[in-house]
C-alpha positions in Angstrom: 46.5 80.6 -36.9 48.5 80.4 -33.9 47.9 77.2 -31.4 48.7 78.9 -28.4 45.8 78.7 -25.7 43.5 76.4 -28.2 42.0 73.9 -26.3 42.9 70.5 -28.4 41.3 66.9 -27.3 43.6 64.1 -28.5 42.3 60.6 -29.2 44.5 57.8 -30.1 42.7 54.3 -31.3 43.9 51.2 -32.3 46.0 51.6 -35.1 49.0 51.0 -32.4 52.0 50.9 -35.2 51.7 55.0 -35.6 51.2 55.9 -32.0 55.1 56.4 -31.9 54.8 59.2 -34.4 51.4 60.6 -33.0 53.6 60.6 -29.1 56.1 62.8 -31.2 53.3 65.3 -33.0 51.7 65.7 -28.8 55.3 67.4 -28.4 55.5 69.7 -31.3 51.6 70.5 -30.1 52.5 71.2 -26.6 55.4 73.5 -27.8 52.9 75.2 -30.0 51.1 77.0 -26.4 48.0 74.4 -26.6 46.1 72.6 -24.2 45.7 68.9 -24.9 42.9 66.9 -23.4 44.3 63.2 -23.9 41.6 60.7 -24.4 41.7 57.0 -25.8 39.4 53.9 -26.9 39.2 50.9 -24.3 41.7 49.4 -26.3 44.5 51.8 -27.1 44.5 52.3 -23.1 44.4 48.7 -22.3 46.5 46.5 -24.3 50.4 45.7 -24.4 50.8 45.2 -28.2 54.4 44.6 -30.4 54.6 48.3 -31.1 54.5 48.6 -26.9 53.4 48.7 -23.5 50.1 50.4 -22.7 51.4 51.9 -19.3 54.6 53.3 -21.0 52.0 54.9 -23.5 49.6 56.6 -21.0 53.0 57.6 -18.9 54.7 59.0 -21.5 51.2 61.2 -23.1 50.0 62.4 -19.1 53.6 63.6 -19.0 53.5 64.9 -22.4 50.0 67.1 -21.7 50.0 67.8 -18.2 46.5 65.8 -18.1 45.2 62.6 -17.1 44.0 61.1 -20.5 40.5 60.2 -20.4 39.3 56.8 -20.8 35.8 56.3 -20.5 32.3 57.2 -21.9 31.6 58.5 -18.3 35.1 60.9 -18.5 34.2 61.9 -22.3 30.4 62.6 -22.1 31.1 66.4 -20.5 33.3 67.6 -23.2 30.8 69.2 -25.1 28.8 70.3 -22.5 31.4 71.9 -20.7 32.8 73.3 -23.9 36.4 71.6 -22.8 37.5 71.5 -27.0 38.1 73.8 -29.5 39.1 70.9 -32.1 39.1 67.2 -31.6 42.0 65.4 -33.4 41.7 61.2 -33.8 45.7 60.1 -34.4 45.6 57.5 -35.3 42.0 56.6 -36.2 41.3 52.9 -36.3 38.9 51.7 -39.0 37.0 50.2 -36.0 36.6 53.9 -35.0 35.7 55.4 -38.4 32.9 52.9 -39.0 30.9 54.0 -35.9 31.7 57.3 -36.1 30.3 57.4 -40.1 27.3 55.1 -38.7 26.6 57.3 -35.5 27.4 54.3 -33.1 28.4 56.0 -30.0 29.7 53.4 -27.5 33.7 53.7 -26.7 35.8 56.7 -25.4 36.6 58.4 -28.6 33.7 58.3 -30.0 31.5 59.7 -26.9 34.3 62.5 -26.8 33.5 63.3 -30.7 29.9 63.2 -30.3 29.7 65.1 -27.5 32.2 67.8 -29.1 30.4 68.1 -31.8 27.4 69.3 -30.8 29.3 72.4 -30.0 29.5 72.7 -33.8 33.3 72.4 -33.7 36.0 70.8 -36.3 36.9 67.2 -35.9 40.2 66.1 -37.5 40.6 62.6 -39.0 44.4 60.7 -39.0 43.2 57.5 -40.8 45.5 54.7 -40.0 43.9 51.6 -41.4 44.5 48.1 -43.2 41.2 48.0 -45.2 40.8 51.7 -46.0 40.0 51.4 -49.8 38.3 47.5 -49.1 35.5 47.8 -46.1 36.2 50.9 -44.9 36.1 52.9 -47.9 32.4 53.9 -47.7 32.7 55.0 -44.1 35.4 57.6 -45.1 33.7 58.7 -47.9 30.7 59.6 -45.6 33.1 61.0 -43.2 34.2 63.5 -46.1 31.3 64.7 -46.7 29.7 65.5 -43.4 30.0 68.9 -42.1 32.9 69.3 -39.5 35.4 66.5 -40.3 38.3 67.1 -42.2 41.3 64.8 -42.7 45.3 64.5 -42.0 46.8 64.0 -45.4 47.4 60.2 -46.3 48.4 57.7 -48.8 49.0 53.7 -49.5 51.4 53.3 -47.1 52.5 49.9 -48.9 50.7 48.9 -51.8 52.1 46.2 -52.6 51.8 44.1 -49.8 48.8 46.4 -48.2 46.6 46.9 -51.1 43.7 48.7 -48.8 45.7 50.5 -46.2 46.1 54.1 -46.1 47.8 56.1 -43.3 48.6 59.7 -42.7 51.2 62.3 -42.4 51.8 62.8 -39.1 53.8 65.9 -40.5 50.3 67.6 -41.4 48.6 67.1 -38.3 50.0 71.0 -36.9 49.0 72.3 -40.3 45.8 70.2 -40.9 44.7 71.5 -37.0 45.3 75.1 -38.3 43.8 74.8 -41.1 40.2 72.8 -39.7 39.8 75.5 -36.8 39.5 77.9 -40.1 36.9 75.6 -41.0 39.1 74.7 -44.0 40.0 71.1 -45.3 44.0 71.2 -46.2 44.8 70.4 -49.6 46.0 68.1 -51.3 44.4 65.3 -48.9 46.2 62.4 -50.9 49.7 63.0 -50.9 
């Protein structure tokens, strides 16, 4: 499947220590021929953090898609029904953001874009980026991999010997993982 004219919303969350790598996969998206619809949690558009400057962020990822990225409940609730998405991708999601999406809380950004996308029936690709993945979190994935329309971005222990929990993902799978999900298929393996 071809990208080209596929209507993609983006949502970054928290996880700020990938969003370098996710910035770099919007680019190899764009080039691809698709629309990107940027959105992102309260936090990931509001705070300054080690890994870098908010501002730079939302510069760089406006420039990147041509769109003002949306950035709250109000600016996600129409996605759905205005059909604006033909996938929705979370890179990175945030454990914070897993949780209530696996427990149907609907009360930031992302996860008013997701609910409202999916009642359009549409795929929903996962990037989990998290420190406590296989601790707190692990039963909030599981549910998330087995409910009907989320499938996942390959991922691994990213350092298990000093992060025992945390998993992240490929950010090298997220063009064939978006390929794959608007097929309705899960791509395989999911731990690599």
């Amino acid at each position: 499947m071809e990208l080209k004219d596929v209507n993609i919303g983006f949502a970054l969350t928290g996880s700020f220590c990938t969003f370098d790598k996710t910035i770099k996969v919007l680019k190899d998206i764009k080039k691809e021929g698709a629309n990107i619809l940027p959105i992102m949690s309260f936090n990931a558009y509001n705070l300054d953090t080690k890994f870098g400057n908010a501002s730079k962020h939302i510069k760089e990822i406006e420039e990147i898609t041509g769109n003002k990225i949306i950035h709250t409940i109000q600016e996600a609730e129409p996605i759905g029904p205005k059909k604006m998405t033909d996938i929705m991708v979370i890179a990175p999601a945030s454990s914070n953001t897993i949780s209530k999406l696996a427990n149907g809380i609907n009360d930031t950004p992302v996860t008013m874009a997701v609910k409202s996308h999916l009642r359009n029936n549409k795929p929903v690709l996962v990037a989990i980026s998290t420190n406590d993945a296989l601790g707190a979190n692990a039963e909030n994935i599981g549910k998330l991999l087995n409910t009907r329309n989320y499938y996942f971005v390959p991922f691994n222990q990213d350092n298990p010997l000093t992060k025992p929990r945390s998993i992240v993902f490929h950010p090298e799978y997220i063009v064939p993982s978006i390929k794959k999900a608007l097929d309705n298929e899960q791509i395989e393996p999911i731990i690599v």
